[in-house]
PyMOL Python script that loads the backbone (N, CA, C, O; Angstrom):
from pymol import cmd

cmd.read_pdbstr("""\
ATOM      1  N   UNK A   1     146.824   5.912  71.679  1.00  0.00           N
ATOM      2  CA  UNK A   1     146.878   5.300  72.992  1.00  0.00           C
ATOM      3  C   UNK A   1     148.127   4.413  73.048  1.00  0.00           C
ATOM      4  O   UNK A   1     148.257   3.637  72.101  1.00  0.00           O
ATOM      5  N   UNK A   2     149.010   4.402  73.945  1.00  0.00           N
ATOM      6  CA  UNK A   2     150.202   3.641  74.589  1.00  0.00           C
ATOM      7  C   UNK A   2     149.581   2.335  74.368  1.00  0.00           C
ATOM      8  O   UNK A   2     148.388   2.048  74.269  1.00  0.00           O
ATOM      9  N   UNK A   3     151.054   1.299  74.289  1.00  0.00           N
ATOM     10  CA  UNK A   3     150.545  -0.157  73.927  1.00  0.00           C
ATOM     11  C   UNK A   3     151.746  -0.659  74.768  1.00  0.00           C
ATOM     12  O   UNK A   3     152.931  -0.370  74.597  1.00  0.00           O
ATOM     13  N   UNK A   4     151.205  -1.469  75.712  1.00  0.00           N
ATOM     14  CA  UNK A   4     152.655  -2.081  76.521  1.00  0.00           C
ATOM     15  C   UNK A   4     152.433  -3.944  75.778  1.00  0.00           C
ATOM     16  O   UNK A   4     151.474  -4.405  75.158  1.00  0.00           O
ATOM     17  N   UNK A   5     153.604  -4.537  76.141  1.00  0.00           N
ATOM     18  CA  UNK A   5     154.143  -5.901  75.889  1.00  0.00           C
ATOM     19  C   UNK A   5     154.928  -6.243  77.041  1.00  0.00           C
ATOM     20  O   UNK A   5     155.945  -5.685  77.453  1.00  0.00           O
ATOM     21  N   UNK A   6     154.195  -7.435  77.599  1.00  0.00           N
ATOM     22  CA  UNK A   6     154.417  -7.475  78.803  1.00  0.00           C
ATOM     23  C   UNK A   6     155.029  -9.317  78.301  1.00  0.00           C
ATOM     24  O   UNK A   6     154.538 -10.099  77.487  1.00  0.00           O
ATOM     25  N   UNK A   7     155.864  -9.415  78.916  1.00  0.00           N
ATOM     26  CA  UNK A   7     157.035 -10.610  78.616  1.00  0.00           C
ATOM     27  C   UNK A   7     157.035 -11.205  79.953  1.00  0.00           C
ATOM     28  O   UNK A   7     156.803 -10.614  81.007  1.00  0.00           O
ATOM     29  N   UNK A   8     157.414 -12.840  79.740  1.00  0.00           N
ATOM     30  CA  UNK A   8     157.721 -13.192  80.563  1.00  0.00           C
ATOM     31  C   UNK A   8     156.753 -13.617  82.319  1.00  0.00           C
ATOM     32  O   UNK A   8     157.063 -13.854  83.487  1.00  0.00           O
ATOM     33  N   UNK A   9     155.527 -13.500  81.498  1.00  0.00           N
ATOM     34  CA  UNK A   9     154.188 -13.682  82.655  1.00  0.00           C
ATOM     35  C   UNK A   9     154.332 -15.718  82.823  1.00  0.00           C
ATOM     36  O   UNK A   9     154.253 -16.649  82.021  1.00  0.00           O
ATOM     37  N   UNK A  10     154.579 -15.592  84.373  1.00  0.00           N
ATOM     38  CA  UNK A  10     154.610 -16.816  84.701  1.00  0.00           C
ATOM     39  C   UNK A  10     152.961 -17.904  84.405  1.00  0.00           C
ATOM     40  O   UNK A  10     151.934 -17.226  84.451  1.00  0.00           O
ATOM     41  N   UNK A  11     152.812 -19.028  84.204  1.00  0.00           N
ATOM     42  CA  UNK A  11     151.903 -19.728  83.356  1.00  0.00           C
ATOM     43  C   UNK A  11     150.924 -19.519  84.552  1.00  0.00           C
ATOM     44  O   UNK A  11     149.821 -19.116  84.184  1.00  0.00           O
ATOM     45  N   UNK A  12     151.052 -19.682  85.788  1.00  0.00           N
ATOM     46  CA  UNK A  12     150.078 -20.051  86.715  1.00  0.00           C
ATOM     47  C   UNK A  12     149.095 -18.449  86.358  1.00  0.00           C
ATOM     48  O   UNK A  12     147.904 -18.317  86.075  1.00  0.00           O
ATOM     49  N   UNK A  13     150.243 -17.371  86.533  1.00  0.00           N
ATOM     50  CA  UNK A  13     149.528 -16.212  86.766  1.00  0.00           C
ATOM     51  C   UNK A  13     148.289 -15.953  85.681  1.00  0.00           C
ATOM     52  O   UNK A  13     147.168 -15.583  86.031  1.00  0.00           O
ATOM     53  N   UNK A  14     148.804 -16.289  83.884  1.00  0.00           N
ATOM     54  CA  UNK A  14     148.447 -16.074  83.223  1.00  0.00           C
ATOM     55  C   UNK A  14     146.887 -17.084  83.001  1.00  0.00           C
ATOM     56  O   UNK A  14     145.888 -16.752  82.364  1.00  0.00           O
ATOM     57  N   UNK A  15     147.095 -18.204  83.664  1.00  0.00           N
ATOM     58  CA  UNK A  15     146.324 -19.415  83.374  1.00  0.00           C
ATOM     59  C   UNK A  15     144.594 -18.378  84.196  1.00  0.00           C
ATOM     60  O   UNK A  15     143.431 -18.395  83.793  1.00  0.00           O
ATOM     61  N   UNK A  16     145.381 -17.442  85.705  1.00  0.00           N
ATOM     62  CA  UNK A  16     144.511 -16.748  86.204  1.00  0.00           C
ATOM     63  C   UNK A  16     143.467 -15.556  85.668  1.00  0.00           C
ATOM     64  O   UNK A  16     142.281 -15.367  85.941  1.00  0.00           O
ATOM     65  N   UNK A  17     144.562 -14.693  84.632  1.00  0.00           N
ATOM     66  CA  UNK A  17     144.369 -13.614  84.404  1.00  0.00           C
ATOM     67  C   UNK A  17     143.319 -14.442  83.210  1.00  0.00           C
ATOM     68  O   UNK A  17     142.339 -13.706  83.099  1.00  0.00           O
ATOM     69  N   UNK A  18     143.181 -15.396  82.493  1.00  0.00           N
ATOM     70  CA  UNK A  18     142.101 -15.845  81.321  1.00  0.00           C
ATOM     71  C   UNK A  18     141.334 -16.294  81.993  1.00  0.00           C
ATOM     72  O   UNK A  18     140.216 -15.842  81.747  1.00  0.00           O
ATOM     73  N   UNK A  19     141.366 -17.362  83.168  1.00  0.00           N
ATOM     74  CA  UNK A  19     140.092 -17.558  83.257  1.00  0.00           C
ATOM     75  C   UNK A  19     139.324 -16.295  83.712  1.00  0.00           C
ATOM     76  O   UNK A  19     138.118 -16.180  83.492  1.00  0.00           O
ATOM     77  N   UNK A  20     140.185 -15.175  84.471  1.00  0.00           N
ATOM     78  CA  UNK A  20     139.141 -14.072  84.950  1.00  0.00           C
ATOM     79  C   UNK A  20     138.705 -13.600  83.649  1.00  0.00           C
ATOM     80  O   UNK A  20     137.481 -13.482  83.607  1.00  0.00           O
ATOM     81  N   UNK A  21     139.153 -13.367  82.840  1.00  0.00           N
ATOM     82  CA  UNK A  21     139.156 -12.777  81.523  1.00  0.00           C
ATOM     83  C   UNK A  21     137.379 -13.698  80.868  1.00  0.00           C
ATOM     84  O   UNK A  21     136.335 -13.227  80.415  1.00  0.00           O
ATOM     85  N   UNK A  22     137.786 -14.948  81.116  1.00  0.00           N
ATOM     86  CA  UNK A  22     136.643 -15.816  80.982  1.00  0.00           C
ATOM     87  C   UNK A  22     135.204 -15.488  81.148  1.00  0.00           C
ATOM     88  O   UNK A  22     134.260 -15.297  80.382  1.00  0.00           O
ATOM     89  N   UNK A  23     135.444 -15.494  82.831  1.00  0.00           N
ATOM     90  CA  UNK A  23     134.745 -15.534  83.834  1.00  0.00           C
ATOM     91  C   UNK A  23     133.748 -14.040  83.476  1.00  0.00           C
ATOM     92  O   UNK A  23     132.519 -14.032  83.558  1.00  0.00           O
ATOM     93  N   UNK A  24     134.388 -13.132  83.172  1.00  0.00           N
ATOM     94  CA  UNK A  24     134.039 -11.254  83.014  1.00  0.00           C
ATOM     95  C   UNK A  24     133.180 -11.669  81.743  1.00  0.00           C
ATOM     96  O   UNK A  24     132.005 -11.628  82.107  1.00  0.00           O
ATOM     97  N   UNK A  25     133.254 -12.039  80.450  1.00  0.00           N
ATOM     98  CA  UNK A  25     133.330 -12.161  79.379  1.00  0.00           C
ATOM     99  C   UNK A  25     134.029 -10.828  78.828  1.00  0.00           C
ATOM    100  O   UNK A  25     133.420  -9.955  78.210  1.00  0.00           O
ATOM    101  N   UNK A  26     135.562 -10.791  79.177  1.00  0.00           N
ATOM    102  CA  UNK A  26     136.257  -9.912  78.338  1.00  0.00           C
ATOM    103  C   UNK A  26     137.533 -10.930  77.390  1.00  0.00           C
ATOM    104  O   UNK A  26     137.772 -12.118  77.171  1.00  0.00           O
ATOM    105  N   UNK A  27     138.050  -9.680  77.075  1.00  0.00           N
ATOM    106  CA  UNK A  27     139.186 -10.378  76.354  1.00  0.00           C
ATOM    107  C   UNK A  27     140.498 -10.151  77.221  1.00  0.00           C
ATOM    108  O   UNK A  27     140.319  -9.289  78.082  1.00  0.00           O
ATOM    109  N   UNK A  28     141.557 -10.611  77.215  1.00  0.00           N
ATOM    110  CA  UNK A  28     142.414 -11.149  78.149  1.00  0.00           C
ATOM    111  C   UNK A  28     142.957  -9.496  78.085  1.00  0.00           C
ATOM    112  O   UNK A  28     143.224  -8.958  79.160  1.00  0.00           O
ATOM    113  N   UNK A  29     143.071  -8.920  77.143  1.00  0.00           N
ATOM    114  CA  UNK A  29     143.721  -7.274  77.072  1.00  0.00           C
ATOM    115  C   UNK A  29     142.524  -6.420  78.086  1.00  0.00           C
ATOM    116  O   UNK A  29     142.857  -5.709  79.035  1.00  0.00           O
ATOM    117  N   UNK A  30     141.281  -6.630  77.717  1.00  0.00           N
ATOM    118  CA  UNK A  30     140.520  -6.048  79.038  1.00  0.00           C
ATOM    119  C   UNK A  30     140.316  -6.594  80.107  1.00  0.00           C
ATOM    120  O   UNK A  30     139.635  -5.949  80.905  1.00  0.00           O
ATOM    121  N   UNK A  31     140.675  -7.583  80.415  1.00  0.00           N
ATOM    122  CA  UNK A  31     141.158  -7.706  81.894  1.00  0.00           C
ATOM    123  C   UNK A  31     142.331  -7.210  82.397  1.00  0.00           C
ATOM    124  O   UNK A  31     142.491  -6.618  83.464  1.00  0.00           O
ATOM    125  N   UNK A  32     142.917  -7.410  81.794  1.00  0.00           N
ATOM    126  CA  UNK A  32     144.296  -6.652  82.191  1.00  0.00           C
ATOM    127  C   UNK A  32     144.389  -5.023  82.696  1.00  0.00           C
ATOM    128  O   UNK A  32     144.880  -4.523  83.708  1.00  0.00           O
ATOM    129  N   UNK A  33     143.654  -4.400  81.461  1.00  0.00           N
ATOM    130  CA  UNK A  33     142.967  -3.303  82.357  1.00  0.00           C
ATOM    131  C   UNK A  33     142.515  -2.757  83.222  1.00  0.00           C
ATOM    132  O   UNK A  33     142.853  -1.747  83.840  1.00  0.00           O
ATOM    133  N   UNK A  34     141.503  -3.602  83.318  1.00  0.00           N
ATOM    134  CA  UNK A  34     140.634  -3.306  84.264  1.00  0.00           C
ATOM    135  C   UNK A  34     141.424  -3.775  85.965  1.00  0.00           C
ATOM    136  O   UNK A  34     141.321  -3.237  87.067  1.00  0.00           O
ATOM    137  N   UNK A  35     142.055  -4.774  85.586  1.00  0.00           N
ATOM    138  CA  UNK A  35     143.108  -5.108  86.775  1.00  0.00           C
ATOM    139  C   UNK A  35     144.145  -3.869  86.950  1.00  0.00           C
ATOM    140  O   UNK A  35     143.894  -3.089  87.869  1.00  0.00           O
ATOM    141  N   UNK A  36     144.973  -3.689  86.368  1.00  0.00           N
ATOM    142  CA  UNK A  36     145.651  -2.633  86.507  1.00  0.00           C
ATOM    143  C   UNK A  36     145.153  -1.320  87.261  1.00  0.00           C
ATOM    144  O   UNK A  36     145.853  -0.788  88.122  1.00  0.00           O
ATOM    145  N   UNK A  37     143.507  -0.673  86.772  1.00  0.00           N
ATOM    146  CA  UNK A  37     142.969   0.050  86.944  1.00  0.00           C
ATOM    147  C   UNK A  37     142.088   0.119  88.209  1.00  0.00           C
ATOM    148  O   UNK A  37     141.356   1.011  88.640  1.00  0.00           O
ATOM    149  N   UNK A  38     142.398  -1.115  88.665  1.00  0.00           N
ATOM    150  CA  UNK A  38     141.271  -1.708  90.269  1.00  0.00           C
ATOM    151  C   UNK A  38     142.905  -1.410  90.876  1.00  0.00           C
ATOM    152  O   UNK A  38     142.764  -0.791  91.931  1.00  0.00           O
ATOM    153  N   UNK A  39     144.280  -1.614  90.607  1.00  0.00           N
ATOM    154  CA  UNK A  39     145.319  -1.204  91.090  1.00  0.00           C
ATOM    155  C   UNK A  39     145.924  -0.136  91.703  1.00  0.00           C
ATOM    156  O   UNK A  39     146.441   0.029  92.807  1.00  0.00           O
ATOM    157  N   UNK A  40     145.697   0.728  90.488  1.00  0.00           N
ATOM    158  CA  UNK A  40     146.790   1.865  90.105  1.00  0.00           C
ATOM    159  C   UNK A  40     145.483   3.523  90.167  1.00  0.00           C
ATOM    160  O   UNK A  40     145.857   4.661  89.881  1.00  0.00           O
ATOM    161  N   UNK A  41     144.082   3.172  90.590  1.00  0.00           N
ATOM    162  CA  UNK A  41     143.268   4.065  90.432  1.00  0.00           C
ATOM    163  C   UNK A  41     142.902   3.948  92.178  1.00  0.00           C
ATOM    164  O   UNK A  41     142.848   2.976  92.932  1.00  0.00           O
ATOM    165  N   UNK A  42     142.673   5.545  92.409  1.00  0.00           N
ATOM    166  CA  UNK A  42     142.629   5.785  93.555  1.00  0.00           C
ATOM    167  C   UNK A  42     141.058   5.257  94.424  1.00  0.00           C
ATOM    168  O   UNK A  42     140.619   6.388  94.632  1.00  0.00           O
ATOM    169  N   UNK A  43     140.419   4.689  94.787  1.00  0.00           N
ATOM    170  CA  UNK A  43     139.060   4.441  94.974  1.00  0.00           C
ATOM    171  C   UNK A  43     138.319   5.511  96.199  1.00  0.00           C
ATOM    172  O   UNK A  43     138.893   6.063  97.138  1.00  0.00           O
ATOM    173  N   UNK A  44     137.465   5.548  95.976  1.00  0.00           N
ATOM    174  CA  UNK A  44     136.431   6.733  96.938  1.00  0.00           C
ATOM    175  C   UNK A  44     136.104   5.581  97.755  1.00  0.00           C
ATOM    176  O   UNK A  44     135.765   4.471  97.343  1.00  0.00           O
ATOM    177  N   UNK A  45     136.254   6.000  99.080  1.00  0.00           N
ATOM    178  CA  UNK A  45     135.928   5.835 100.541  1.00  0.00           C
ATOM    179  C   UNK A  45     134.462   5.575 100.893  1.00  0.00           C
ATOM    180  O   UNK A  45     134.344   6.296 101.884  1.00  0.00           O
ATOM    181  N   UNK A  46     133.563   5.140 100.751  1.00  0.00           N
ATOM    182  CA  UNK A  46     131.991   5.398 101.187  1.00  0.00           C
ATOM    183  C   UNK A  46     131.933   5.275 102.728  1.00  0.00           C
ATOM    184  O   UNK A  46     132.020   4.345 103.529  1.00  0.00           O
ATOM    185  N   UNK A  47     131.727   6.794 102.810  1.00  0.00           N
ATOM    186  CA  UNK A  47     131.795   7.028 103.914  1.00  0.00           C
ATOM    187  C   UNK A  47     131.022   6.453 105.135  1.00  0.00           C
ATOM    188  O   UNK A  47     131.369   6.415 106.315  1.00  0.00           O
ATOM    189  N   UNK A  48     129.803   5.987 104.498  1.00  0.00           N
ATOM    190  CA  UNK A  48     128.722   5.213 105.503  1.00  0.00           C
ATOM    191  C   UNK A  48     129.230   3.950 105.683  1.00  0.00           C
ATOM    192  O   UNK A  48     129.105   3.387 106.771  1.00  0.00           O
ATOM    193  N   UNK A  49     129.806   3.415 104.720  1.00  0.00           N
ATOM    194  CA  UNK A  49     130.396   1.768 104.720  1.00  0.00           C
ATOM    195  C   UNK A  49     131.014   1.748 105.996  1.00  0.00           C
ATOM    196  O   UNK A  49     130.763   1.043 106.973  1.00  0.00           O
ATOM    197  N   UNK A  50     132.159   2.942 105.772  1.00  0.00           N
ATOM    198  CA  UNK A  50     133.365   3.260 106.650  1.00  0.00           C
ATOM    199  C   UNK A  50     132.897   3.114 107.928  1.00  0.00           C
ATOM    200  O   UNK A  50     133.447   2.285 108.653  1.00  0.00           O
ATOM    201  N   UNK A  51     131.685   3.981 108.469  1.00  0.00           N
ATOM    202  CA  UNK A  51     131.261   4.079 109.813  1.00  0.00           C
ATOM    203  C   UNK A  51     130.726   2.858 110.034  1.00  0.00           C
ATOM    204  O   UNK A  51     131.444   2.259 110.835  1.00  0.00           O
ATOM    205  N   UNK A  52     129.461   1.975 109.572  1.00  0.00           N
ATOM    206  CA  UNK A  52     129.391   1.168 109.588  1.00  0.00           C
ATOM    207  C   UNK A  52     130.502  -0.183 109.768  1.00  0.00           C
ATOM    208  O   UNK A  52     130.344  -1.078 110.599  1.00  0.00           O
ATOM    209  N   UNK A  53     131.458  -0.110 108.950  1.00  0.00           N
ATOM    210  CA  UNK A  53     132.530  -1.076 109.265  1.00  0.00           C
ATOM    211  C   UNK A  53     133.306  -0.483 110.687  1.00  0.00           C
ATOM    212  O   UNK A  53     134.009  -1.337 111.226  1.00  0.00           O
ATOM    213  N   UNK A  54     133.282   0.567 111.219  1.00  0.00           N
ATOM    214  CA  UNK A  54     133.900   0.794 112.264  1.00  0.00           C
ATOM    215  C   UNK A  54     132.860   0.622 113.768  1.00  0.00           C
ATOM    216  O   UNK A  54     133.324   0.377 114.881  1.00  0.00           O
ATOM    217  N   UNK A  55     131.560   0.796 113.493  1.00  0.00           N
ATOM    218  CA  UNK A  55     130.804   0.213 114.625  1.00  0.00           C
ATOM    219  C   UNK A  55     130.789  -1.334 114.509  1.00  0.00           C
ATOM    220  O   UNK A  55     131.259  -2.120 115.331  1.00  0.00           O
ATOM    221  N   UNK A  56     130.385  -1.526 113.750  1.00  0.00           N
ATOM    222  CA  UNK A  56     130.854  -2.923 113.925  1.00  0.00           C
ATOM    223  C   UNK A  56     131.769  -3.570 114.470  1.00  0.00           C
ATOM    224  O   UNK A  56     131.498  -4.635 115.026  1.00  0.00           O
ATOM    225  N   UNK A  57     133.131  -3.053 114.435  1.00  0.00           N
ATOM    226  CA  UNK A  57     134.438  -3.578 114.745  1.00  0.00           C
ATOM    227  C   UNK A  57     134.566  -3.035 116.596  1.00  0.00           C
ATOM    228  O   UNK A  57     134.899  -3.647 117.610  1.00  0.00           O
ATOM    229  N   UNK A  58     134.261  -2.076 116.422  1.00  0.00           N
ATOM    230  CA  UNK A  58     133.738  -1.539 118.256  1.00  0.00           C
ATOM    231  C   UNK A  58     132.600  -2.615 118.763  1.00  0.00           C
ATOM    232  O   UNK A  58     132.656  -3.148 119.871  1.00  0.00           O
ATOM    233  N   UNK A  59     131.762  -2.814 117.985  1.00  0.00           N
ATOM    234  CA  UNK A  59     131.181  -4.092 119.140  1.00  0.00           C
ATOM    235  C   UNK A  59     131.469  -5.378 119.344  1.00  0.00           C
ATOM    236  O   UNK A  59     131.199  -6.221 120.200  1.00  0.00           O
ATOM    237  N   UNK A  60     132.201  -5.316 118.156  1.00  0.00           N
ATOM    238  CA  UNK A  60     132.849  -7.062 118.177  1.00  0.00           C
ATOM    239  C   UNK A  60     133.749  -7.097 119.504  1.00  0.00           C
ATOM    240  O   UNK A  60     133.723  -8.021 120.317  1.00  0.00           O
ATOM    241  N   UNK A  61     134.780  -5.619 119.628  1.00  0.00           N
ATOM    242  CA  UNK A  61     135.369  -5.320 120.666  1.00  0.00           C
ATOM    243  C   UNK A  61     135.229  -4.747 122.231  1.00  0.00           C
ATOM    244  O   UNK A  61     135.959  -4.302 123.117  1.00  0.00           O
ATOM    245  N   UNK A  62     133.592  -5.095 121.960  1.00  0.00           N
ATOM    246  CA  UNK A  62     133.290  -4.132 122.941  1.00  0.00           C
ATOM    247  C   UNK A  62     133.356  -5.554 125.070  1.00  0.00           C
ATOM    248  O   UNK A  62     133.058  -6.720 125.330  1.00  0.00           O
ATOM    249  N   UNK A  63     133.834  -4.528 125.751  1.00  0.00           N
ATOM    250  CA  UNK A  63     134.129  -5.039 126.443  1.00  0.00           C
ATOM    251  C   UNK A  63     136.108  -5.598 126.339  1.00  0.00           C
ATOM    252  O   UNK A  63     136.631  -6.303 127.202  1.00  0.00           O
ATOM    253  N   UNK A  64     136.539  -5.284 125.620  1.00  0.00           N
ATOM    254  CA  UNK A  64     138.062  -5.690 125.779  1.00  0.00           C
ATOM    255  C   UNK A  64     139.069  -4.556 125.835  1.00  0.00           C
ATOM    256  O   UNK A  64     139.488  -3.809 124.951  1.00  0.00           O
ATOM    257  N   UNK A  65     139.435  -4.676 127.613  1.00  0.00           N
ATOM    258  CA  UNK A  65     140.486  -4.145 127.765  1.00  0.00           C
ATOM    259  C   UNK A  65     141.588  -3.914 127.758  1.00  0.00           C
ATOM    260  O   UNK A  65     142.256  -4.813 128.270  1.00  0.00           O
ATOM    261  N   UNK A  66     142.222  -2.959 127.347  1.00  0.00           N
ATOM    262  CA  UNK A  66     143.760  -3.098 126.539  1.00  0.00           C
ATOM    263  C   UNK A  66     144.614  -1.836 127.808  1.00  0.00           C
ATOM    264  O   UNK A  66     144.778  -0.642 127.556  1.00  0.00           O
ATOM    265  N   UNK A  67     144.849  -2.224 128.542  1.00  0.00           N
ATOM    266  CA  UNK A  67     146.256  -1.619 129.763  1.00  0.00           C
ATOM    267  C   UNK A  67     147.271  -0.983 129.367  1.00  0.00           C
ATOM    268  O   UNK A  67     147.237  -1.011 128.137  1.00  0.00           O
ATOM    269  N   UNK A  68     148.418  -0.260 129.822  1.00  0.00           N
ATOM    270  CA  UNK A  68     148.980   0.317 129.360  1.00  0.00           C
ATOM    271  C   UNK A  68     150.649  -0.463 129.502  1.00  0.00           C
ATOM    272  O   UNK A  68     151.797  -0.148 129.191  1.00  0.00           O
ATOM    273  N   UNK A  69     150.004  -1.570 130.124  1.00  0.00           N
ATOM    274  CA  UNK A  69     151.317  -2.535 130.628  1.00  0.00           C
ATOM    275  C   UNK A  69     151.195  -3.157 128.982  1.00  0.00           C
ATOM    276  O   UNK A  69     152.032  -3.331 128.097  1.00  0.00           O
ATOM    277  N   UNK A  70     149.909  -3.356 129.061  1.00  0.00           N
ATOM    278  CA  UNK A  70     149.991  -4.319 127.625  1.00  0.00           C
ATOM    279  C   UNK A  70     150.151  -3.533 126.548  1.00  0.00           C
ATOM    280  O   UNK A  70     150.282  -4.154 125.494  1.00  0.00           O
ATOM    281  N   UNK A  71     150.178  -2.441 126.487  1.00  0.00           N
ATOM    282  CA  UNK A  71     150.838  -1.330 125.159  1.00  0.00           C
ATOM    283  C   UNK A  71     151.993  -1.713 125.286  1.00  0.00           C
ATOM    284  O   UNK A  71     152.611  -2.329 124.418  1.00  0.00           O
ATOM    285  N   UNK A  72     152.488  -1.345 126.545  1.00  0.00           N
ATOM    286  CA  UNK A  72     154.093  -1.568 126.433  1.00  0.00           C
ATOM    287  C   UNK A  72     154.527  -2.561 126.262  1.00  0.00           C
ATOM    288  O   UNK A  72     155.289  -2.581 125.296  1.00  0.00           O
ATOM    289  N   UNK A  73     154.397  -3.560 126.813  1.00  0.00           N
ATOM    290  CA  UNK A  73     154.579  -5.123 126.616  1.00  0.00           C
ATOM    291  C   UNK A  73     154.496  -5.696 124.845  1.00  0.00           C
ATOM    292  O   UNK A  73     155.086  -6.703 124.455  1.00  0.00           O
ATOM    293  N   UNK A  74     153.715  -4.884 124.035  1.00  0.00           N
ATOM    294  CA  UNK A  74     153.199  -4.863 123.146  1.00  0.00           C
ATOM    295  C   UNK A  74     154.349  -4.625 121.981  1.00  0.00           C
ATOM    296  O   UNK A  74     154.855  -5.240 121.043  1.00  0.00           O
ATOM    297  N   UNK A  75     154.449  -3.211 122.706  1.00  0.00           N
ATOM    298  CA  UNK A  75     155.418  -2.261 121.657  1.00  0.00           C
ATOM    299  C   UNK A  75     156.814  -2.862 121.727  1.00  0.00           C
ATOM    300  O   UNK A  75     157.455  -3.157 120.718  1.00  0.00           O
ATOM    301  N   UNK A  76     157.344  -3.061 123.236  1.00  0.00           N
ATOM    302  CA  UNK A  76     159.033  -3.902 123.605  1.00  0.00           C
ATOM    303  C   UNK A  76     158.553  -5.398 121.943  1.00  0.00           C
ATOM    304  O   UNK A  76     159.081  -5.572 120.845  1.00  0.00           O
ATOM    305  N   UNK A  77     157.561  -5.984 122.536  1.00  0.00           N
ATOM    306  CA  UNK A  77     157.935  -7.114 121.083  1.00  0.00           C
ATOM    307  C   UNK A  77     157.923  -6.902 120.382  1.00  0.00           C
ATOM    308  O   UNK A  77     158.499  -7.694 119.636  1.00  0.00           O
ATOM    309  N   UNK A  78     157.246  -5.522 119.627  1.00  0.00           N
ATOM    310  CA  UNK A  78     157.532  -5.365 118.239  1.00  0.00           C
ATOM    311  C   UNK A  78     159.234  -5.035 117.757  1.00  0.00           C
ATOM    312  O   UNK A  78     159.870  -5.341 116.748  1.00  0.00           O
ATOM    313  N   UNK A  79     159.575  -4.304 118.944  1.00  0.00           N
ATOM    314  CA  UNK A  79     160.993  -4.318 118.477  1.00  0.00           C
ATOM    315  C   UNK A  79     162.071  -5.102 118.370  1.00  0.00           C
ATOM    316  O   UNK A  79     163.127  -4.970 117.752  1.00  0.00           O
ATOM    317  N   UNK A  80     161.559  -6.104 119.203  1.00  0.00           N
ATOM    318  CA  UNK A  80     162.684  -7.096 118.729  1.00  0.00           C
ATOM    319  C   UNK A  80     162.833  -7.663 117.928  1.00  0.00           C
ATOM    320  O   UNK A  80     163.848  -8.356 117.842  1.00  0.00           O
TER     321      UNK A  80
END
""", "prot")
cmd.dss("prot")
cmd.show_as("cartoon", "prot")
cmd.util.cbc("prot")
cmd.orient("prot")
């Protein structure tokens, strides 16, 4: 298995990565992992969450109308 050496980790970050390390009861090399791997690993979608988080967000919105003046009006500020 590959072994990286990672240099130069600023104190605040590191002061973070132990206490999580702490906090898990791992060792500071398996947190690191497992961070990397909550990163760099693709995660599955739950699809019910998904719908659920999207009705939700429709009723929070429900009743608010959005015009097409205010698209445009919208879109002109983003470009500037």
């Amino acid at each position: 298995m590959p072994a990286i050496t990672v240099k130069n980790i600023p104190d605040t970050l590191y002061s973070q990565l132990k206490q999580s390390a702490e906090a898990n009861h791992r060792s500071i090399n398996s947190e690191l992992i497992v961070c990397l791997e909550k990163v760099l690993t693709p995660q599955k979608i739950d699809k019910n969450q998904l719908l659920m988080n999207a009705r939700t967000m429709r009723q929070k919105l429900k009743g608010l109308k959005v015009t097409e003046e205010d698209l445009t009006y919208a879109k002109a500020e983003g470009r500037e």
